[in-house]
C-alpha positions in Angstrom: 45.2 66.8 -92.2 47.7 65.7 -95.1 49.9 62.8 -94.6 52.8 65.0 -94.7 52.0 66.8 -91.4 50.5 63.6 -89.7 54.3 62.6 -90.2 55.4 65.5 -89.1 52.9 65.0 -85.5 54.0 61.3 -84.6 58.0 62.5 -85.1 57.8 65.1 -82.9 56.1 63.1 -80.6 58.7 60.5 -81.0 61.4 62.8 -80.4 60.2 63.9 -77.1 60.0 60.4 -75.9 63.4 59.7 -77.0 64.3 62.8 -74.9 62.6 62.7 -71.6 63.9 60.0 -69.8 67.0 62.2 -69.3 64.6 64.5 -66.9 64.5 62.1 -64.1 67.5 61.4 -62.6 67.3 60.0 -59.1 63.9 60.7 -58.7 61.8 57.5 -56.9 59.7 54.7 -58.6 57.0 56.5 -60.0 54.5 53.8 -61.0 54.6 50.1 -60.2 55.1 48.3 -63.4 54.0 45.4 -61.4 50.5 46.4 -60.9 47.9 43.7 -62.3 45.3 44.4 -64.6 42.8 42.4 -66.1 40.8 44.2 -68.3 43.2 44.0 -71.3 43.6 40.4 -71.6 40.4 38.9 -69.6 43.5 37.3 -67.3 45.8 38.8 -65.0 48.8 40.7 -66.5 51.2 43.2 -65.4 51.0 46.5 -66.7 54.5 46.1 -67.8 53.9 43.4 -69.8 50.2 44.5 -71.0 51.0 44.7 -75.1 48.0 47.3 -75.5 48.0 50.8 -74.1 46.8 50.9 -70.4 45.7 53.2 -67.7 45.3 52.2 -64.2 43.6 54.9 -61.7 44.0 53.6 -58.0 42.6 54.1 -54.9 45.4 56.4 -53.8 45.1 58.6 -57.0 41.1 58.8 -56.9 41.3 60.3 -53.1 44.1 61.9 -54.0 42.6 64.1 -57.0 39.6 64.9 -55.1 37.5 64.4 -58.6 33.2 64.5 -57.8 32.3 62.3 -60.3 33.7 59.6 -63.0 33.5 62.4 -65.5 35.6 64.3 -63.6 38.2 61.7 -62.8 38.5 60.6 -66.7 38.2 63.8 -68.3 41.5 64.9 -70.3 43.7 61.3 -70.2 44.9 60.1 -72.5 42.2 59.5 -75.6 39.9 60.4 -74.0 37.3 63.3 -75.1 34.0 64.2 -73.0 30.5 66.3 -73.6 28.7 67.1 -71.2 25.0 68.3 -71.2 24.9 71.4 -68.2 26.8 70.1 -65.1 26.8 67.8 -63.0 24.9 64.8 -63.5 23.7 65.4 -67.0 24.1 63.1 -69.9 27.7 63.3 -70.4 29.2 60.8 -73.5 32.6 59.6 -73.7 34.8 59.2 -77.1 37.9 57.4 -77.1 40.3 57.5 -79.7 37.5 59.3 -81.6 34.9 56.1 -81.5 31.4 56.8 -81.0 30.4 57.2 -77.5 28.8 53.9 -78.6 31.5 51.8 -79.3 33.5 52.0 -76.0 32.1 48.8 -73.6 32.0 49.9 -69.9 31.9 46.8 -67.2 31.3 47.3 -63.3 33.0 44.1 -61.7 33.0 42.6 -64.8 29.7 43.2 -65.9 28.6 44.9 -69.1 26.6 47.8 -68.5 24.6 50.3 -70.4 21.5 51.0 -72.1 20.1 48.6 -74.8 18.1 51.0 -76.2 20.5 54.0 -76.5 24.0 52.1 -76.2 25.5 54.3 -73.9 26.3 53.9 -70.6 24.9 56.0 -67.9 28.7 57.4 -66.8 27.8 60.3 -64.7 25.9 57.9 -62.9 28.2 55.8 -61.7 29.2 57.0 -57.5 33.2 57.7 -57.6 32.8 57.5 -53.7 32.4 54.0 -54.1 35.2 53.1 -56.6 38.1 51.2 -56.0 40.1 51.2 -59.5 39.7 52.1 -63.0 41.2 50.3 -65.6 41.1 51.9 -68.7 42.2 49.8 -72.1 42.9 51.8 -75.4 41.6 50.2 -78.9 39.9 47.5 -80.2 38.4 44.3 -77.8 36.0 42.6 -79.7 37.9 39.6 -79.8 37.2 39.3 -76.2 34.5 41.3 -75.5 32.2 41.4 -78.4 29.9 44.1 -79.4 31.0 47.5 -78.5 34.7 47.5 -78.0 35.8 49.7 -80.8 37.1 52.2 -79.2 38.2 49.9 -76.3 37.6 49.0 -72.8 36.7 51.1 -69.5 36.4 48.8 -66.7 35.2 50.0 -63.3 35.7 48.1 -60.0 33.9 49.1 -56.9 35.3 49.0 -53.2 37.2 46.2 -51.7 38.2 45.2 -48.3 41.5 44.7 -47.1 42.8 42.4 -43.5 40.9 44.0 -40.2 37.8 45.7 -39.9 37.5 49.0 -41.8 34.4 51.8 -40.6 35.1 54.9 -43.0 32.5 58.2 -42.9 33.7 61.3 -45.8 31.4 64.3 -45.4 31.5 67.5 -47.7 30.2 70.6 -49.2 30.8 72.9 -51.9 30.1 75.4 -54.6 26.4 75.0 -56.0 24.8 73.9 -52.9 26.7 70.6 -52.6 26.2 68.5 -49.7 27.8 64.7 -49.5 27.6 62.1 -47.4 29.6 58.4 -47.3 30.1 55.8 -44.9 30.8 52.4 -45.3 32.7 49.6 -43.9 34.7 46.1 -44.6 37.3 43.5 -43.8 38.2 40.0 -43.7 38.0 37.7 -41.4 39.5 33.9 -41.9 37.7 32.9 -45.2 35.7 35.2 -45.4 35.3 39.0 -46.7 32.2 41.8 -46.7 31.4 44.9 -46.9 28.8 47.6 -47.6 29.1 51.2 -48.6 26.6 53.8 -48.7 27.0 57.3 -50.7 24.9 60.7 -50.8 24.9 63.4 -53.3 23.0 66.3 -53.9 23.7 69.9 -55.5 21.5 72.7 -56.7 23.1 72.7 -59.9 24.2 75.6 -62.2 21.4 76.5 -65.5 22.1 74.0 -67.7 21.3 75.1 -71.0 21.5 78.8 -72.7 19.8 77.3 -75.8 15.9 78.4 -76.8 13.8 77.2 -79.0 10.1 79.0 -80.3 7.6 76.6 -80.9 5.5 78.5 -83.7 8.4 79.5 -85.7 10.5 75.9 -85.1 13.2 78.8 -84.8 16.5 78.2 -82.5 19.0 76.1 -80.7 19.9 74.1 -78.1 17.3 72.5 -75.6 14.2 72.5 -76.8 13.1 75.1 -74.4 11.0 78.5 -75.3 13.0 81.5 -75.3 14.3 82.3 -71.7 11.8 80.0 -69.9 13.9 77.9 -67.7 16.6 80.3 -66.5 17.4 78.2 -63.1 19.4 76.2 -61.5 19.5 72.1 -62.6 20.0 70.1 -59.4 21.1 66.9 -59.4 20.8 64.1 -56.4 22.2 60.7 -56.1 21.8 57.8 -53.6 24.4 54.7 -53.9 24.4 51.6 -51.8 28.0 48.8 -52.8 27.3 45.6 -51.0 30.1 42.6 -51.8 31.2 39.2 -50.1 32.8 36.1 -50.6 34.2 33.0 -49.4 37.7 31.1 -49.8 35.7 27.5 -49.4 39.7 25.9 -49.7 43.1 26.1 -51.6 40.5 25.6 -54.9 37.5 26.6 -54.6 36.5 30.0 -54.0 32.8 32.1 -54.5 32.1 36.0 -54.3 28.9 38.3 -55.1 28.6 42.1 -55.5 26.2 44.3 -56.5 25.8 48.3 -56.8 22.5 50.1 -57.2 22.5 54.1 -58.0 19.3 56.4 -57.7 19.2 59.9 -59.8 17.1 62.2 -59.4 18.0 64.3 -62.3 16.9 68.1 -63.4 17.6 69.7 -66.9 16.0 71.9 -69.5 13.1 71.5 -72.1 9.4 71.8 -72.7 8.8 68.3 -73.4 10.3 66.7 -70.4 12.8 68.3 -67.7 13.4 65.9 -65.3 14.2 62.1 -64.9 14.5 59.7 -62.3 17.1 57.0 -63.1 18.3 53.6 -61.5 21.8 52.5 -62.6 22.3 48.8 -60.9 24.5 45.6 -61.4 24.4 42.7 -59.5 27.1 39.6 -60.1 29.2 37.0 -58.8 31.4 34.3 -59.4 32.9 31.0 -58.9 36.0 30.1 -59.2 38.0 26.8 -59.4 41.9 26.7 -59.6 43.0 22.9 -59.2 46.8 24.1 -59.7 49.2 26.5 -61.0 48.1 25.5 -64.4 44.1 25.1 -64.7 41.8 28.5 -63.8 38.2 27.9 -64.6 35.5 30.6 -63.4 31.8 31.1 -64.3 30.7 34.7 -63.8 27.3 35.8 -64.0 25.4 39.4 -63.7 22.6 41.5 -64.2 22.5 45.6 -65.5 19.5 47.4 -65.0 19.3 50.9 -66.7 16.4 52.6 -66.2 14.6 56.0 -66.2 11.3 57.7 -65.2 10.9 61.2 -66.8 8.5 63.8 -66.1 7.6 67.9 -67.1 7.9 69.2 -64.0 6.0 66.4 -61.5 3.9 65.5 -64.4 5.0 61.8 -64.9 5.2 60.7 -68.9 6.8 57.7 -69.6 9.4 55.3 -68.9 12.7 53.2 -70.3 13.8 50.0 -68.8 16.7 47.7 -70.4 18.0 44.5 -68.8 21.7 43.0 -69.8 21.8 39.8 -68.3 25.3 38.0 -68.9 27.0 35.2 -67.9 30.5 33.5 -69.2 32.5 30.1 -68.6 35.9 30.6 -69.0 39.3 28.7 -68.4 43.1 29.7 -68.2 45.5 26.8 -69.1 49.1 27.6 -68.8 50.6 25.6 -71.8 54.1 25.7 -70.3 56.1 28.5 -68.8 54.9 31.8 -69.6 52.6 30.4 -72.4 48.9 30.9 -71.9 45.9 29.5 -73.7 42.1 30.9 -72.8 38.7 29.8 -73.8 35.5 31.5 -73.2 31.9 31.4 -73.8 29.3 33.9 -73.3 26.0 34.7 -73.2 24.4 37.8 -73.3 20.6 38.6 -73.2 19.4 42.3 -73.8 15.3 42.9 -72.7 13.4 46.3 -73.1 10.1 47.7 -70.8 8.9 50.9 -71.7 5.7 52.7 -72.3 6.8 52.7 -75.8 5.6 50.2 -78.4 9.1 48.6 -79.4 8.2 45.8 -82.5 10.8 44.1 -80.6 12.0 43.7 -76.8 14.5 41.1 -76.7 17.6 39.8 -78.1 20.3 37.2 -76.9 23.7 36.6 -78.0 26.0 33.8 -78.1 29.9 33.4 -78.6 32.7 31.9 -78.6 36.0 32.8 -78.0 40.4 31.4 -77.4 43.2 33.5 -76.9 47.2 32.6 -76.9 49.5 34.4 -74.9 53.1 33.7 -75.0 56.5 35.0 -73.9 60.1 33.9 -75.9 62.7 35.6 -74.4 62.6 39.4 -75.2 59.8 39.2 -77.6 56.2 39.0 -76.5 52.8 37.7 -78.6 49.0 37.8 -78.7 46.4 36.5 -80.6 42.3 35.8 -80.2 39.7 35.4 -82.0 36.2 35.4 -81.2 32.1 34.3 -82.9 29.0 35.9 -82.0 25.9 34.3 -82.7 23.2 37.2 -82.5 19.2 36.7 -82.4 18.9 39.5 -84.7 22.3 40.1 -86.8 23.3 36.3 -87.3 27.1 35.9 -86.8 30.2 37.9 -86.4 33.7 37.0 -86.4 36.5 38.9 -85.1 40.5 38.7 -84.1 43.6 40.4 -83.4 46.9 39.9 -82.5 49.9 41.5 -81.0 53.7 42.0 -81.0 56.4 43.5 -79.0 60.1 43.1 -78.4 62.2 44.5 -75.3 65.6 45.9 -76.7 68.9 48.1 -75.7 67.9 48.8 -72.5 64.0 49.8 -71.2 62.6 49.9 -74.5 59.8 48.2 -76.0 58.3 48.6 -79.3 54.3 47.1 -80.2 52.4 46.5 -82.8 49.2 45.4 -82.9 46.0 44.6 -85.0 42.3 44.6 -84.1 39.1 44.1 -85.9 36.1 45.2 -83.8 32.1 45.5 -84.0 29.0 47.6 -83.1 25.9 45.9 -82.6 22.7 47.9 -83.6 20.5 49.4 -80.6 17.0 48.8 -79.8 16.2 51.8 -81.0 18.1 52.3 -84.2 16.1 48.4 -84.9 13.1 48.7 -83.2 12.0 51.7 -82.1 8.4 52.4 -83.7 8.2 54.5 -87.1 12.1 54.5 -87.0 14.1 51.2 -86.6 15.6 49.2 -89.7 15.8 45.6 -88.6 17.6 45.0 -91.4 20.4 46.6 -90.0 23.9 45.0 -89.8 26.7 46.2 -87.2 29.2 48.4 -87.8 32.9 47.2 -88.4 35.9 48.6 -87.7 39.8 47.6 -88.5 42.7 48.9 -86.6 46.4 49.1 -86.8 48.7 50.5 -84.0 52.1 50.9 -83.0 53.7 52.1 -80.2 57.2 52.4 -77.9 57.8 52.7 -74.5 61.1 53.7 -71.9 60.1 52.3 -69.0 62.7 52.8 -66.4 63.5 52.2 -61.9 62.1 56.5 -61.8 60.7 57.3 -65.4 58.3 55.9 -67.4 56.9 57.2 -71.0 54.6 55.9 -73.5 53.9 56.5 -77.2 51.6 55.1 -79.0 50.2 55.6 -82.6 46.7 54.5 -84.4 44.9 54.0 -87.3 40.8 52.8 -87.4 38.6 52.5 -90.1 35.0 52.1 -89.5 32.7 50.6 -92.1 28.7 50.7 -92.3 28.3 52.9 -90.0 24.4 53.5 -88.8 23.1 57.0 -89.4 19.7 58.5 -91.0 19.4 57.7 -94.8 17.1 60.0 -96.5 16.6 57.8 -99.6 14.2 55.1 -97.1 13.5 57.7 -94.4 15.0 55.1 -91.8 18.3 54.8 -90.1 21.0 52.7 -92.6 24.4 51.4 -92.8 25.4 54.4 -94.9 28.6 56.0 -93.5 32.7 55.3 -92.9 34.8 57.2 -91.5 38.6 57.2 -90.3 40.5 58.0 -86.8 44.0 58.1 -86.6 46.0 59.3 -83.9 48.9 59.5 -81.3 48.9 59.5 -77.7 52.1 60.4 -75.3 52.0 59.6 -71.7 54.5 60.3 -69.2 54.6 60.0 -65.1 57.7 60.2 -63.1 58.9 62.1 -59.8 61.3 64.7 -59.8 62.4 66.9 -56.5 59.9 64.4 -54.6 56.8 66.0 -57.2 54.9 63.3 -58.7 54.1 64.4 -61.9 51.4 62.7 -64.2 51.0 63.9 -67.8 49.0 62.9 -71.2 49.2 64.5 -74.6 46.8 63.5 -77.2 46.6 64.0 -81.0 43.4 63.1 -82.8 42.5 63.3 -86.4 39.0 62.0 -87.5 37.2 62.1 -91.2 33.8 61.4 -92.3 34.2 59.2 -95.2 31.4 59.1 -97.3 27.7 61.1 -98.2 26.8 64.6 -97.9 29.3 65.4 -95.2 32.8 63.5 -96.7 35.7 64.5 -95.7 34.2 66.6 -92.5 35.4 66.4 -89.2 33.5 64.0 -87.0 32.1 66.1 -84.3 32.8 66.8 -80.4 36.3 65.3 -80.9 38.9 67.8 -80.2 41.9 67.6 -82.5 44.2 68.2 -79.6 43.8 67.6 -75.4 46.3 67.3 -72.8 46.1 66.8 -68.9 48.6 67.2 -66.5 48.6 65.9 -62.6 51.6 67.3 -60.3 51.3 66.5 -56.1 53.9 66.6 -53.1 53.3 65.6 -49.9 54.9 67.8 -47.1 54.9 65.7 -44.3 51.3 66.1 -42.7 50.6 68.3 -46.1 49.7 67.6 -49.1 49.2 69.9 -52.3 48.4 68.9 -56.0 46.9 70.5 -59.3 45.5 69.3 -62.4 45.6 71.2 -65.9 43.4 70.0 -68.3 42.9 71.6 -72.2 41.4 70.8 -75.6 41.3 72.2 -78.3 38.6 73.5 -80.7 36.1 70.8 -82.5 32.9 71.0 -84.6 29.7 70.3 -82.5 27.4 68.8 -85.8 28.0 66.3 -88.6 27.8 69.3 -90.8 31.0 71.3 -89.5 29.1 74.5 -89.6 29.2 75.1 -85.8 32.9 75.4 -83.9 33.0 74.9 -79.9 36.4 76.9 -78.9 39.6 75.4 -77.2 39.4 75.4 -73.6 41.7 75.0 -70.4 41.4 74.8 -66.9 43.2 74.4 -63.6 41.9 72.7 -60.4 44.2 73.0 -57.2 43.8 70.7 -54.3 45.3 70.5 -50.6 44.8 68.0 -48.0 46.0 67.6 -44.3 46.1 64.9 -42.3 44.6 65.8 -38.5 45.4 62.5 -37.2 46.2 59.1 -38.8 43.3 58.5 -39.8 41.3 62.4 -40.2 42.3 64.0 -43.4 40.4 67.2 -44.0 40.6 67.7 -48.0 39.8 70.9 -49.8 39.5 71.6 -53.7 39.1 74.6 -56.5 38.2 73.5 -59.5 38.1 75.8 -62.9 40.6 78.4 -60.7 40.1 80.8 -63.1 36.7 80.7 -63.9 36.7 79.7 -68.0 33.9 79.8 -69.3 33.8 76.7 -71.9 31.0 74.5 -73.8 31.5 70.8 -74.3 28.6 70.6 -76.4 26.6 73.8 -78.1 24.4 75.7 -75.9 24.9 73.4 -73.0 26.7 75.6 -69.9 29.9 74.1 -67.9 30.1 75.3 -64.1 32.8 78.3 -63.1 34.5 78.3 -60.4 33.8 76.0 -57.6 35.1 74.9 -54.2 35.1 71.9 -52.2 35.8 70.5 -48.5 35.6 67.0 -47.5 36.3 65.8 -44.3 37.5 62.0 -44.2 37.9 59.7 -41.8 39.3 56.0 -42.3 41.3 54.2 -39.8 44.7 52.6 -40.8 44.3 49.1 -39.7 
């Protein structure tokens, strides 16, 4: 795209924000500016005065959409961009603001998951039955996060327990031979909080793949599968178990654990290996000391396993295990009034078992890190900077900073900088035959800007983006190895707006993505299964024991290979959802998702499911 017309984009964009707070006129507070979130900053913040973009997905609004999985919940917001591999439960990778599914860091209670030797993390995985909140933190985080956090920061928190004792019990069925099962229960008592929640999924699955492949002629697409061998359907079942506890010791000291363990059993197409079974788990806790207003020290430590079991039919073959332990030491030390100074340090140590030969199978990695937060009247500012101390790649230093400024009246402007980092996976290091150990991590720099009306019954947010990415790792020909070899650029603009008008609660994202390879064969190509353009829109109204809602979701067309040679078309869909409420505390919940049954590929070859219905029948007394 020329420069001209990326002007032309972010104008327009602008010129609809200017315009749209004049649309809600006595309508009701639409989202609590108040909320806290704590993902951005590694401390407690509102969202009102969180300087980078954030999205907050509630309790309320989880139920409320009815989504199955995390996928399905995230799919369409704002920068966001998903593949997925045939359905539900298959591999499904995540891009935000165009970054490698790579270079977005995904914590469960504030552990890093994800797989050491891939570096993604197992998303469809993760039970939405048994979340609580999603936090979702646009651009760069390395200076508080480290490796990873190009793209920025989805944090998942799992269930917690409010005053009184809570039983709960969902049941459900759908489309596909779905069956599911939940039930669960917590509280607090005194001191004191627990609770345990348990989660069943299964579904015969649609055929995942159309691809075919002929193994004499190396001739086709796709899966890897012969010519119309594996026409069926790919099921997919899941067992979850959330446990979590703590203890208020006094007005100081305070200690909590948690811990979350997932079982897959997972079917999909190919002649070399069709099935896995996977274990997703993290265990942590922490302890906390807060002497007074002005001192916060905790130490949080945690444990990620990612692992899988895959097989050709019930012929088991091999097996990948990684291990991310971490643990960090932080304190919070207010400086004076609304002036805040943190340091951190944190460990991280990555381990590998697998029935393949890895030269290597561990790594550890230390840093470093201090970051000032500070409020001066209207005007707002943030800076950190972080060191990494790596076993492998030696020692990386990153920062940003921040800016923004209230003025007139509801407006803010940001601006922002970020420098970020990938670290090399196990397998693009040390996987046998293949890995470079010579490999350094890929760097990125990013510049953004934004403005925001946020008013008592509107709020809208634009922001704008610019990221360059430097050495990035991909097959270089010349040594037959993977190299730091590649850059490329994303730049970008993303429009949010949620309000309530005629007592609708109304939701809405608009996305504008423009990515480059910058260097080798493929320069100046689009980066693929990044759609230019995606948009999502969320509308409900409650009437009285009723409830109604939709969500539209579209994206436009992209390139599924490095090469540009293969286009996926535009999509959209529309999912319509109505719950009543039986009794205070029996809500009987029914869903159609895809309403009009587009047929759509996320990635080449690999099918998405039609038309599909759901009813779930909940119950969960109001203390």
């Amino acid at each position: 795209m020329s420069f001209r017309s990326t002007v032309h984009v972010h104008a327009l964009a602008f010129a609809c924000a200017l315009a749209l707070p004049s649309l809600a006129h006595a309508a009701p507070q639409a989202t609590d500016l108040d909320e806290v979130v704590v993902t951005a900053n590694r401390t407690a913040v509102t969202v009102n005065d969180a300087l980078a973009p954030v999205e907050v997905i509630d309790a309320e609004q989880i139920r409320r959409s009815q989504a199955r999985s995390l996928p399905d919940l995230l799919r369409g917001r704002a920068g966001i961009s998903l593949s997925n591999q045939g359905g539900a439960g298959k591999l499904t990778t995540l891009f935000l603001r165009g970054a490698e599914s790579d270079h977005v860091l995904v914590l469960v209670d504030g552990i890093r998951i994800g797989s050491a030797t891939s570096g993604l993390a197992s998303l469809q995985d993760l039970p939405v039955d048994l979340i609580d909140r999603v936090e979702i933190v646009r651009g760069p985080r390395s200076s508080l996060y480290g490796a990873d956090a190009i793209g920025g920061v989805i944090q998942v928190f799992t269930r917690r327990d409010r005053e009184g004792f809570a039983p709960r019990v969902t049941v459900g069925g759908g489309s596909n031979g779905l069956n599911e099962f939940a039930t669960g229960f917590g509280g607090r008592s005194g001191r004191t909080w627990f609770g345990a929640d348990y989660s069943h999924s299964h579904t015969q699955g649609i055929n995942a793949c159309r691809g075919y492949f002929d193994p004499v002629t190396f001739d086709g697409a796709g899966c890897f599968i012969a010519t119309d061998s594996q026409p069926d359907r790919d099921g997919y079942t899941r067992d979850s178990l959330s446990v979590r506890g703590g203890i208020q010791f006094n007005e100081q000291w305070s200690l909590e654990g948690h811990g979350l363990r997932n079982e897959g059993d997972n079917e999909f197409d190919g002649d070399f290996t069709d099935r896995a079974k996977t274990v997703q788990q993290v265990v942590g806790g922490k302890l906390r000391w807060h002497p007074n207003d002005r001192v916060d020290l905790h130490l949080t430590a945690g444990r990620n396993i990612d692992a899988s079991d895959n097989y050709l039919g019930d012929t088991y073959l091999d097996y990948f295990s990684t291990y991310r332990d971490s643990a960090t030491l932080q304190g919070d030390f207010g400086l004076a009034e609304k002036h805040l100074l943190s340091v951190g340090l944190d460990w991280l140590d990555d381990s590998v078992s697998s029935t393949t030969p890895y030269d290597e199978l561990s790594r550890n990695n230390k840093a470093a890190f201090v970051q000032y937060q500070g409020r001066m009247g209207a005007q707002s500012l943030e800076a950190s900077v972080r060191r990494d101390d790596n076993a492998q790649f030696g020692g990386h230093t990153t920062g940003s900073a921040a800016w923004g400024i209230e003025f007139a009246q509801n407006w803010r402007i940001t601006a922002g900088y970020g420098s970020a980092f990938k670290a090399p996976t196990f397998n693009e290091l040390y996987y046998p035959f293949f890995g470079n150990a010579d490999l350094r991590p890929e760097d990125s720099e990013t510049w953004e800007l934004g403005v925001a009306w946020r008013g008592d019954t509107f709020n809208v947010r634009l922001d704008t983006f610019d990221t360059d990415v430097d050495d990035l790792i991909a097959f270089d020909a010349a040594i037959s190895l993977p190299n730091n070899v590649e850059r490329a650029r994303m730049r970008g603009a993303e429009l949010g707006v949620d309000t309530t008008v005629a007592e609708w609660t109304i939701n809405g994202a608009i996305s504008y993505l423009d990515t480059e390879n910058r260097s080798g064969f493929y320069e100046g190509n689009d980066l693929a299964r990044r759609a230019k353009n995606s948009a999502r829109i969320d509308v409900d109204r409650a009437f009285g024991k009723f409830r109604v809602g939709a969500t539209a979701v579209g994206e436009g067309s992209r390139f599924d290979d490095v090469a540009n040679t293969r286009r996926l078309g535009g999509y959209g869909t529309l999912d319509l959802r109505a719950e009543y409420a039986i009794t205070s505390s029996l809500t009987l919940q029914a869903r159609v998702a895809n309403v009009f049954d587009r047929d759509y590929e996320t990635v080449a070859f690999y099918n998405q499911a039609g038309r599909e219905w759901f009813l779930t029948l909940r119950y969960a007394p109001v203390n």
